[in-house]
PDB file of N, CA, C and O in Angstrom:
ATOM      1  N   UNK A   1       0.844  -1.148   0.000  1.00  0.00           N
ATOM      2  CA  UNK A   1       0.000   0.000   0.000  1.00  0.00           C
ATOM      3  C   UNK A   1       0.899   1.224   0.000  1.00  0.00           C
ATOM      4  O   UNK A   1       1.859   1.223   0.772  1.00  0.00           O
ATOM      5  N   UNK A   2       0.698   2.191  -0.733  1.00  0.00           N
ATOM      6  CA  UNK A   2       1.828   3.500  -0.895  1.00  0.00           C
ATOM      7  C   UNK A   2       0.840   4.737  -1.454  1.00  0.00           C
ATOM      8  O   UNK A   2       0.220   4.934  -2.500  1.00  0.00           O
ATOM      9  N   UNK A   3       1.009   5.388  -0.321  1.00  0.00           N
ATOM     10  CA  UNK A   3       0.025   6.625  -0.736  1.00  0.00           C
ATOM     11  C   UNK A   3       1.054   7.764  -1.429  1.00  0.00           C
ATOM     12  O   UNK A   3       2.139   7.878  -0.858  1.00  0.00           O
ATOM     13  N   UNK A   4       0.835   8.565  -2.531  1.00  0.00           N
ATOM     14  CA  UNK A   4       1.904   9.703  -3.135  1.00  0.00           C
ATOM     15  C   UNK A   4       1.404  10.777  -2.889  1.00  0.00           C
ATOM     16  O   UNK A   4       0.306  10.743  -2.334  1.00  0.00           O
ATOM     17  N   UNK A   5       2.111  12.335  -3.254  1.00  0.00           N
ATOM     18  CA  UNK A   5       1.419  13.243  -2.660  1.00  0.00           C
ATOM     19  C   UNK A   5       1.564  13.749  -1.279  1.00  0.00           C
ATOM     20  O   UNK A   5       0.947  14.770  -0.976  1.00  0.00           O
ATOM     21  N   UNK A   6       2.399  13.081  -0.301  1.00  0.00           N
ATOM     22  CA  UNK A   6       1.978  13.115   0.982  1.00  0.00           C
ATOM     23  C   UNK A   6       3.813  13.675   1.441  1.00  0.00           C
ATOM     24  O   UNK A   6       3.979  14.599   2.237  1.00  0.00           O
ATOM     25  N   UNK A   7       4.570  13.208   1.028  1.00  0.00           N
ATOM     26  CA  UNK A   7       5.961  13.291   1.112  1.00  0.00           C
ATOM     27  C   UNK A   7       6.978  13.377  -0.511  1.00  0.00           C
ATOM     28  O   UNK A   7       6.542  12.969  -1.588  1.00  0.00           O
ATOM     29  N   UNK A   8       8.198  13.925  -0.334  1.00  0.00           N
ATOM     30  CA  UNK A   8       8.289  13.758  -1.553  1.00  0.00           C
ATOM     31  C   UNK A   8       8.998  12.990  -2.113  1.00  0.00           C
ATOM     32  O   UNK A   8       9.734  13.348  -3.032  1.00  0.00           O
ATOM     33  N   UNK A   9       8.899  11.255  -1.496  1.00  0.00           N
ATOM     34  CA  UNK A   9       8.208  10.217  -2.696  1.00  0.00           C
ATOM     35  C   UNK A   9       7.636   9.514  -1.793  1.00  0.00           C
ATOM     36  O   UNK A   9       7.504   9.519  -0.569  1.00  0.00           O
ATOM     37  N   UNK A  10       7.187   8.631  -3.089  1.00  0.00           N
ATOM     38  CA  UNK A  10       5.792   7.642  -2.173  1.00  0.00           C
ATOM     39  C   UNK A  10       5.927   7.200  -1.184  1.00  0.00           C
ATOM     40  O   UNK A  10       7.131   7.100  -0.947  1.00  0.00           O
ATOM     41  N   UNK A  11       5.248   6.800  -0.297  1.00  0.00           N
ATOM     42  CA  UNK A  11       4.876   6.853   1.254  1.00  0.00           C
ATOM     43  C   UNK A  11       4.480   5.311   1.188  1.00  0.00           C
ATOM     44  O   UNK A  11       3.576   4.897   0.463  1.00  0.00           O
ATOM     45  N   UNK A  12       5.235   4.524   2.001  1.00  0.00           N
ATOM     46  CA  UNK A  12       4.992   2.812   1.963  1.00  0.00           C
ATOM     47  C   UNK A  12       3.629   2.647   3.128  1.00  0.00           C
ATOM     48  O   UNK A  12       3.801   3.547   3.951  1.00  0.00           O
ATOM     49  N   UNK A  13       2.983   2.237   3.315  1.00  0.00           N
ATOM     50  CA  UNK A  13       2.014   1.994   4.766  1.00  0.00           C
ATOM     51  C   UNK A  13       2.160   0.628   5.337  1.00  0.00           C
ATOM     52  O   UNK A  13       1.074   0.075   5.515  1.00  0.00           O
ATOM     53  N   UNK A  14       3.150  -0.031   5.655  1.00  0.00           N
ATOM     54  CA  UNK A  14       3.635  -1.032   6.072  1.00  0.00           C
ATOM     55  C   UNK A  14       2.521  -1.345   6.779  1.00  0.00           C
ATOM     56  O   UNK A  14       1.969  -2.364   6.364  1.00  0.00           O
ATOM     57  N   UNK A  15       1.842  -0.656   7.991  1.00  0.00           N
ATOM     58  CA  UNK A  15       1.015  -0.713   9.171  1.00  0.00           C
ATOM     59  C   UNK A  15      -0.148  -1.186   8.586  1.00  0.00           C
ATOM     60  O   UNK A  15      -0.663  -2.199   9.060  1.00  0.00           O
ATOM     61  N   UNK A  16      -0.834  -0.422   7.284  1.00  0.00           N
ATOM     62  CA  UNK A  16      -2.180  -0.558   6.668  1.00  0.00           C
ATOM     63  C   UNK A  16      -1.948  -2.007   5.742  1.00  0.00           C
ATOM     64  O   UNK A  16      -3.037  -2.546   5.546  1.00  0.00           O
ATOM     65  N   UNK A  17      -1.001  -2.626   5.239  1.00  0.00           N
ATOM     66  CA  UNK A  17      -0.616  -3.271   4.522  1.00  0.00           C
ATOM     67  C   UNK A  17      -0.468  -5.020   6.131  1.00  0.00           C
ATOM     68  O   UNK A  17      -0.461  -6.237   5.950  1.00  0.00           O
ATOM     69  N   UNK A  18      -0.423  -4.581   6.826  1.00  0.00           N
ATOM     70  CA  UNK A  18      -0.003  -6.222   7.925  1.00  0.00           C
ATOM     71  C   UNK A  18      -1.511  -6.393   8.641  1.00  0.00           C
ATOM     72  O   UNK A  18      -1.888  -7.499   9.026  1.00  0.00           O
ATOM     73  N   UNK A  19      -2.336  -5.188   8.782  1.00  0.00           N
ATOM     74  CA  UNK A  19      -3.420  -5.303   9.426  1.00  0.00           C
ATOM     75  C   UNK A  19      -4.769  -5.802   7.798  1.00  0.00           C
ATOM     76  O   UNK A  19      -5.912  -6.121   8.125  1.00  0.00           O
ATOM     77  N   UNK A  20      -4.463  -5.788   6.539  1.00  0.00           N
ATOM     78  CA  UNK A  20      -5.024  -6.358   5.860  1.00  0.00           C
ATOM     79  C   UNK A  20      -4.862  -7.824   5.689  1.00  0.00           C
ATOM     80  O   UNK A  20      -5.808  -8.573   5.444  1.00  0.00           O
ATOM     81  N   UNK A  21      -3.489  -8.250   5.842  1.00  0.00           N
ATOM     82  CA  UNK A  21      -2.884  -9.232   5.491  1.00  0.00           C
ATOM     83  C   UNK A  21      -3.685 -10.114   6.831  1.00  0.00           C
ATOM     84  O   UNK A  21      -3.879 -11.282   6.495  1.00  0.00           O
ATOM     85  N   UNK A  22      -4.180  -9.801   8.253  1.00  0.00           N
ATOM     86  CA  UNK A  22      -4.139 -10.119   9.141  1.00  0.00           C
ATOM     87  C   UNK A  22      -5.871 -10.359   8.978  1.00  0.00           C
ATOM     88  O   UNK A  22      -6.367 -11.384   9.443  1.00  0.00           O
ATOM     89  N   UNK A  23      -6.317  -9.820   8.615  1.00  0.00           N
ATOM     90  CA  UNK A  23      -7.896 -10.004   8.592  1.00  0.00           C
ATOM     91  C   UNK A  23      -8.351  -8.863   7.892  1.00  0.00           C
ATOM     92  O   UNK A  23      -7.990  -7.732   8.219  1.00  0.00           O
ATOM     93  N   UNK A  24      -9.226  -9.116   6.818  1.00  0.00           N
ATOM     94  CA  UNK A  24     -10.271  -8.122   6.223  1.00  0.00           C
ATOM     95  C   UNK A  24     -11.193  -7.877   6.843  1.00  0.00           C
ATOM     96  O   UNK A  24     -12.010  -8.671   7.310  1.00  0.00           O
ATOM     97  N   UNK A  25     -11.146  -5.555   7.001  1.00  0.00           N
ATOM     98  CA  UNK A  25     -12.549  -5.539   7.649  1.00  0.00           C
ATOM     99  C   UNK A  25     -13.826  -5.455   7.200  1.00  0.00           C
ATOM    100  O   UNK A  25     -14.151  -4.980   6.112  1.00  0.00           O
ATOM    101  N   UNK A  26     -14.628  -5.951   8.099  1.00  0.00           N
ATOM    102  CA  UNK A  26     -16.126  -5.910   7.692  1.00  0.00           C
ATOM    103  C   UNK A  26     -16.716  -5.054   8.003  1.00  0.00           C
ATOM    104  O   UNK A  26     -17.758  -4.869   7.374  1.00  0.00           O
ATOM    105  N   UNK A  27     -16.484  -4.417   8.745  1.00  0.00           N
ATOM    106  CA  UNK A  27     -17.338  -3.000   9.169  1.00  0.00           C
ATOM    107  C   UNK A  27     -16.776  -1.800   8.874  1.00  0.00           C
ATOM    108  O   UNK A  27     -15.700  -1.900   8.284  1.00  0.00           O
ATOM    109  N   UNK A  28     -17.262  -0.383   9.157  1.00  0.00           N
ATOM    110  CA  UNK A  28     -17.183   0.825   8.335  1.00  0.00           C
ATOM    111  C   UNK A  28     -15.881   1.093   9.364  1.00  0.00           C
ATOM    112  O   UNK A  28     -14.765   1.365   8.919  1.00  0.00           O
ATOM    113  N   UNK A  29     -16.101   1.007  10.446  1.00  0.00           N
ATOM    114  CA  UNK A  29     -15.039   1.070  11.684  1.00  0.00           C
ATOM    115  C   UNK A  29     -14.329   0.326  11.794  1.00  0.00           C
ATOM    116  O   UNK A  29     -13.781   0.566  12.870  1.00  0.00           O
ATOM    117  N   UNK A  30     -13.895  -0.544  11.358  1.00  0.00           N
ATOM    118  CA  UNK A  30     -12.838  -1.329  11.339  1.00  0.00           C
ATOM    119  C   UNK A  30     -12.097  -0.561  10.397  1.00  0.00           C
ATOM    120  O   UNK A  30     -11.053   0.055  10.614  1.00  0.00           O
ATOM    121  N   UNK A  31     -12.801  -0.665   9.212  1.00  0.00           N
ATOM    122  CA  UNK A  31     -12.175  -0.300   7.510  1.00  0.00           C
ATOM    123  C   UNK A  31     -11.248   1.331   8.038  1.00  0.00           C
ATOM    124  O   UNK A  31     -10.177   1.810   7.666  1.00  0.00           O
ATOM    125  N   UNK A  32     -12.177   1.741   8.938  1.00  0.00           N
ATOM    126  CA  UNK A  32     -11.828   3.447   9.143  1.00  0.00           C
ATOM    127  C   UNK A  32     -10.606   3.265  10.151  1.00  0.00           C
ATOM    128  O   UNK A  32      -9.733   4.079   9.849  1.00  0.00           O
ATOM    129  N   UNK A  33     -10.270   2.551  11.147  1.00  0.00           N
ATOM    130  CA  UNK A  33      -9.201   1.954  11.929  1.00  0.00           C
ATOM    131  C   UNK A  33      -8.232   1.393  11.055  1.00  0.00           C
ATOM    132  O   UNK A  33      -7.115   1.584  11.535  1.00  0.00           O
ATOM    133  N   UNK A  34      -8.183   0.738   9.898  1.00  0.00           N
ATOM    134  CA  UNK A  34      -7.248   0.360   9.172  1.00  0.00           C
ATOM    135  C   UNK A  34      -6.435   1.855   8.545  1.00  0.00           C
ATOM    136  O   UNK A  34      -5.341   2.313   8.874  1.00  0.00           O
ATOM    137  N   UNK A  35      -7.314   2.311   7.660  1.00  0.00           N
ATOM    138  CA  UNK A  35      -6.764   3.221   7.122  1.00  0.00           C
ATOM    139  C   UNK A  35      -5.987   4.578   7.558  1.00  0.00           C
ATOM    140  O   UNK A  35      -5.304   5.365   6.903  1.00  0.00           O
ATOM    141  N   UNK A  36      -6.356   4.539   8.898  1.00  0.00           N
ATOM    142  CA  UNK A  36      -6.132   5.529   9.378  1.00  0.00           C
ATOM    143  C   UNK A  36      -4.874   5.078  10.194  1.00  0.00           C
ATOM    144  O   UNK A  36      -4.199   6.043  10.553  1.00  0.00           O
ATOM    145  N   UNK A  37      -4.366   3.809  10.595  1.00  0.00           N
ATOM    146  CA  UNK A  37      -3.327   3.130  11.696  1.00  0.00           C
ATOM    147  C   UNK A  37      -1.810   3.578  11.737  1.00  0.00           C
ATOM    148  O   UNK A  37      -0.956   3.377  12.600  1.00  0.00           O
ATOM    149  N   UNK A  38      -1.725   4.478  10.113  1.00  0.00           N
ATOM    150  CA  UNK A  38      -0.602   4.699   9.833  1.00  0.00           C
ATOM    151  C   UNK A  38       0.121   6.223  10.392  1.00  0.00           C
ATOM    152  O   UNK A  38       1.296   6.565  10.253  1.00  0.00           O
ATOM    153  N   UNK A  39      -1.070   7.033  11.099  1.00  0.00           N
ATOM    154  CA  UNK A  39      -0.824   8.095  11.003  1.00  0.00           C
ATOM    155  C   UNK A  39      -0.207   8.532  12.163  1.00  0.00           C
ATOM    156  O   UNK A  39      -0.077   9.755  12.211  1.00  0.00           O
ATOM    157  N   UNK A  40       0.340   7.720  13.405  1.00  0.00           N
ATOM    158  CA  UNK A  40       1.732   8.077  14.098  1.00  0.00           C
ATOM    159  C   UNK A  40       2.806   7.869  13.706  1.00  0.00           C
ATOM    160  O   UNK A  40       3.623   7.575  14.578  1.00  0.00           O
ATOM    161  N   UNK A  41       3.203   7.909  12.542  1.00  0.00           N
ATOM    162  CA  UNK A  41       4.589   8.681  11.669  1.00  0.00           C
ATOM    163  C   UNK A  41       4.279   9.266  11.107  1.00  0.00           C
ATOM    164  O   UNK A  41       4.919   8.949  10.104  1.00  0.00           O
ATOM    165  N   UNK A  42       3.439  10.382  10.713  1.00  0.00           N
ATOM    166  CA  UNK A  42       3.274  11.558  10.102  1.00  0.00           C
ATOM    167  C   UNK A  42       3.874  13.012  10.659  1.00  0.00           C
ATOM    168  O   UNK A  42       3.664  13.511  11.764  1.00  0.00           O
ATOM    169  N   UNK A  43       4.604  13.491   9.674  1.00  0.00           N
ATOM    170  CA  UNK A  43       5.316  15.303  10.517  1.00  0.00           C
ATOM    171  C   UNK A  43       4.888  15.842   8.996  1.00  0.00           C
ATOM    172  O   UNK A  43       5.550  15.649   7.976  1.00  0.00           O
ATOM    173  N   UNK A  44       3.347  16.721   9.106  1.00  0.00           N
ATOM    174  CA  UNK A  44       2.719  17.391   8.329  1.00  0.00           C
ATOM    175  C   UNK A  44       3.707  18.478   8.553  1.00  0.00           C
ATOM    176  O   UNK A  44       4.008  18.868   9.681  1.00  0.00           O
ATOM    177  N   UNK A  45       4.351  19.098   7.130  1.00  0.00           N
ATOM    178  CA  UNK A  45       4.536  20.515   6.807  1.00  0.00           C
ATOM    179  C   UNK A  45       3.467  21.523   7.589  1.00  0.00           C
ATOM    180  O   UNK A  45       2.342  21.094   7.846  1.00  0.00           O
ATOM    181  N   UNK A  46       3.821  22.767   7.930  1.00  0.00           N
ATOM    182  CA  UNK A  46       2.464  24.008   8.549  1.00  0.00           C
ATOM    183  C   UNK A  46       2.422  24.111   6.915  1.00  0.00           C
ATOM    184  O   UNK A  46       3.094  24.229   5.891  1.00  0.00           O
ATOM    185  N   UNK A  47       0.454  23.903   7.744  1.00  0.00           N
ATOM    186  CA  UNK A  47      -0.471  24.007   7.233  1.00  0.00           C
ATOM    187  C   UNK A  47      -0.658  23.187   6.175  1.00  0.00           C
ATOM    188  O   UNK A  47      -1.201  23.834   5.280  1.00  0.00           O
ATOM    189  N   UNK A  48      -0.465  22.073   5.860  1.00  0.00           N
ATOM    190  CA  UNK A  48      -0.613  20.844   5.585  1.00  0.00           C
ATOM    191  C   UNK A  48      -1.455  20.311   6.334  1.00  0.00           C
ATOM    192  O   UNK A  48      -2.531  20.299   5.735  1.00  0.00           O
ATOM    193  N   UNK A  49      -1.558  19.773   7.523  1.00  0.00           N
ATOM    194  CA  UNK A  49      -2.105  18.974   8.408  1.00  0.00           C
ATOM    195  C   UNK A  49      -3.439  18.386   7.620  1.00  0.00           C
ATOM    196  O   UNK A  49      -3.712  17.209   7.856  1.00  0.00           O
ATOM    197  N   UNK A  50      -4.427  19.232   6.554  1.00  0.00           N
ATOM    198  CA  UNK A  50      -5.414  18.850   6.321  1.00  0.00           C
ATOM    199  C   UNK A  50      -5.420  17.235   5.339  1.00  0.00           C
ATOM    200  O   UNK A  50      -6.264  16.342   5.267  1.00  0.00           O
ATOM    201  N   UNK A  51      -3.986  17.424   4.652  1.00  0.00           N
ATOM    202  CA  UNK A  51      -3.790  16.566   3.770  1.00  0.00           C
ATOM    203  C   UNK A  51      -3.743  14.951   4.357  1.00  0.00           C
ATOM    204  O   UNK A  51      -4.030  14.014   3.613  1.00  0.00           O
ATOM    205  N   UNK A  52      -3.511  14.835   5.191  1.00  0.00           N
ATOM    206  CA  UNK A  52      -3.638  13.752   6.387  1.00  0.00           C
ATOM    207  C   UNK A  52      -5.030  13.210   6.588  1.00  0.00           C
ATOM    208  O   UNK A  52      -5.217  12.007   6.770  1.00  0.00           O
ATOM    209  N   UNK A  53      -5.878  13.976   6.561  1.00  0.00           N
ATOM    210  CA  UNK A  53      -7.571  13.893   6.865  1.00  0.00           C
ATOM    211  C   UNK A  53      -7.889  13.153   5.623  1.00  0.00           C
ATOM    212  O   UNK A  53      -8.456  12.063   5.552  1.00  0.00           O
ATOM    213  N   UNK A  54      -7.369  14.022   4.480  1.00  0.00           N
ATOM    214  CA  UNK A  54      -7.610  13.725   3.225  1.00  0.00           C
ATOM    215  C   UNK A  54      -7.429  12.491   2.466  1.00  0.00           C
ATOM    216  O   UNK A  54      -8.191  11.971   1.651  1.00  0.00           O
ATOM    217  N   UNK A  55      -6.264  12.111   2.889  1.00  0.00           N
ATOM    218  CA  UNK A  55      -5.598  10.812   2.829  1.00  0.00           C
ATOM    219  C   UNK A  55      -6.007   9.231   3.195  1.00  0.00           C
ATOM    220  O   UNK A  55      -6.029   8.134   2.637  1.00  0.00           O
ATOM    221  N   UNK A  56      -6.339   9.873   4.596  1.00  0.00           N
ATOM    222  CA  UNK A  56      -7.168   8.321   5.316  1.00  0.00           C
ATOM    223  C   UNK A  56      -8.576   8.689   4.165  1.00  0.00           C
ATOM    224  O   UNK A  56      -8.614   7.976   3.162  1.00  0.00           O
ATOM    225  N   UNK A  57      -9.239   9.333   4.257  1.00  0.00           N
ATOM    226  CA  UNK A  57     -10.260   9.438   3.439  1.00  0.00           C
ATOM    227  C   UNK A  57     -10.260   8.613   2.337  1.00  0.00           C
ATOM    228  O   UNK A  57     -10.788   7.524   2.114  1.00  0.00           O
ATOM    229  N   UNK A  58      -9.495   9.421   1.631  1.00  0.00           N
ATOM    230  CA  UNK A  58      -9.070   8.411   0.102  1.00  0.00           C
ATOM    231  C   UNK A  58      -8.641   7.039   0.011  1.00  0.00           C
ATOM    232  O   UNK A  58      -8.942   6.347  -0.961  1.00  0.00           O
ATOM    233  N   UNK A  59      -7.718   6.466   1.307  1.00  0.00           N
ATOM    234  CA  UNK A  59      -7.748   5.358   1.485  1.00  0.00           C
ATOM    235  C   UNK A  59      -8.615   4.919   1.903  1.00  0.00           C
ATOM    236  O   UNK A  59      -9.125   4.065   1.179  1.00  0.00           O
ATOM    237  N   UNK A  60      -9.103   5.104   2.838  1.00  0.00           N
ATOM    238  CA  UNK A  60     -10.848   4.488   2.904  1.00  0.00           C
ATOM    239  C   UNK A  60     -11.348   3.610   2.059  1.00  0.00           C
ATOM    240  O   UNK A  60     -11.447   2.391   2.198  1.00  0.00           O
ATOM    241  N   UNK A  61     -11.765   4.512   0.877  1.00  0.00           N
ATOM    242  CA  UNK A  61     -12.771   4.997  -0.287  1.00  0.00           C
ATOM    243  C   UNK A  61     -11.984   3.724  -1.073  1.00  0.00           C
ATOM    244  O   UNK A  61     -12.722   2.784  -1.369  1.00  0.00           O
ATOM    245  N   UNK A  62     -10.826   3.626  -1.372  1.00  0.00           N
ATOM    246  CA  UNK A  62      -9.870   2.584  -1.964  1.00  0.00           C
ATOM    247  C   UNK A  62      -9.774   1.687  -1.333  1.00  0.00           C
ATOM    248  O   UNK A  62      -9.085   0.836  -1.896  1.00  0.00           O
ATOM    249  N   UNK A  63     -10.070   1.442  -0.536  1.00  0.00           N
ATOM    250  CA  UNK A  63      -9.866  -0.243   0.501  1.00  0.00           C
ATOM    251  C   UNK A  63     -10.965  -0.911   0.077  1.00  0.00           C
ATOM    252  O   UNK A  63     -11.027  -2.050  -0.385  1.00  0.00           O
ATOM    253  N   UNK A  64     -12.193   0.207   0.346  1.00  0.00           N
ATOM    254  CA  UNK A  64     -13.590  -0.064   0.213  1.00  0.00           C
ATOM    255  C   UNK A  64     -13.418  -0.723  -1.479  1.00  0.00           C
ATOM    256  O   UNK A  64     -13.443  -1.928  -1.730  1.00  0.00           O
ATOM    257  N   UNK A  65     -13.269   0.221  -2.365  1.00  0.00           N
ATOM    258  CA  UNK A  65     -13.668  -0.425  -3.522  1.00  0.00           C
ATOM    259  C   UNK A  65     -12.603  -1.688  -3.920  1.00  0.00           C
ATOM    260  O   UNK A  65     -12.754  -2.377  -4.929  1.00  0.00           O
ATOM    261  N   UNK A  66     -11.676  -1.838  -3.100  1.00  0.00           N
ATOM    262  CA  UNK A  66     -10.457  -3.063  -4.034  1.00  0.00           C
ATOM    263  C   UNK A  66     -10.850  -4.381  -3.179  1.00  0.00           C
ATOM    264  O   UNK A  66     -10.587  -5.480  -3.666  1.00  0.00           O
ATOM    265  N   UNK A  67     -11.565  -4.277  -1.737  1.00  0.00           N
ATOM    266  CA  UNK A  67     -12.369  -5.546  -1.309  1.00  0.00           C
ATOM    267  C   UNK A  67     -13.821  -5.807  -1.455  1.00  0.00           C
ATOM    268  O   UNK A  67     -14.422  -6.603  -0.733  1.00  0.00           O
ATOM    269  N   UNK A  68     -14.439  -5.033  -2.525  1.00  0.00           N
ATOM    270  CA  UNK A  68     -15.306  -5.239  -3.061  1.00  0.00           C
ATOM    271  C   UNK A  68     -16.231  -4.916  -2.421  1.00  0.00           C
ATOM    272  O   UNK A  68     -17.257  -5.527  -2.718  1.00  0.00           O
ATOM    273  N   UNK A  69     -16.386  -3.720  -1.128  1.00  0.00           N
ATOM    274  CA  UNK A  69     -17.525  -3.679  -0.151  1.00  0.00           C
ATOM    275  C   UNK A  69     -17.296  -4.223   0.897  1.00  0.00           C
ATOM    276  O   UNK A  69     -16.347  -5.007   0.933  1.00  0.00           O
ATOM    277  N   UNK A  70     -18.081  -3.989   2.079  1.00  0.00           N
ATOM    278  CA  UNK A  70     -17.511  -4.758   3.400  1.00  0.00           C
ATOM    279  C   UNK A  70     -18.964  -5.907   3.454  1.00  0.00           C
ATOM    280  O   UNK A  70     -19.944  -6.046   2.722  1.00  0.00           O
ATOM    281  N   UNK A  71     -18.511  -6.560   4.658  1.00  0.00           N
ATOM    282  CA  UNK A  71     -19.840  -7.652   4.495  1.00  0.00           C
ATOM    283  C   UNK A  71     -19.690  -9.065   4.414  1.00  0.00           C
ATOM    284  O   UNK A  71     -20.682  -9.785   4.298  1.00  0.00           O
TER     285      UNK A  71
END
């Protein structure tokens, strides 16, 4: 899993990548706990910080559609 955009080069998510490998989630909160697991190594540039929000978001949205839905 490697999010771009975020640093300047791609960003590995080791964390989001062992907790898939470990069990797929089924719920919206789980899915939202995955995507988001990575974000105690983040040092947002000022005024950046939003891009972080943005990010789990988009991963979200991409977890969601590459396991086909939760369920």
């Amino acid at each position: 899993m490697v999010l771009g955009s975020l640093a300047p080069t791609p960003l590995r998510l080791p964390e989001v990548e062992r907790r898939l490998v470990r069990r797929r989630p089924r719920t919206p909160a789980r899915l939202s706990a995955v995507a988001s697991c990575w974000l105690g190594r983040d040092h947002p540039l000022a005024n950046n910080e939003w891009k972080l929000d943005a990010s789990v978001g988009l991963l979200e949205r991409a977890l969601e559609r590459c396991l086909g839905g939760l369920g």
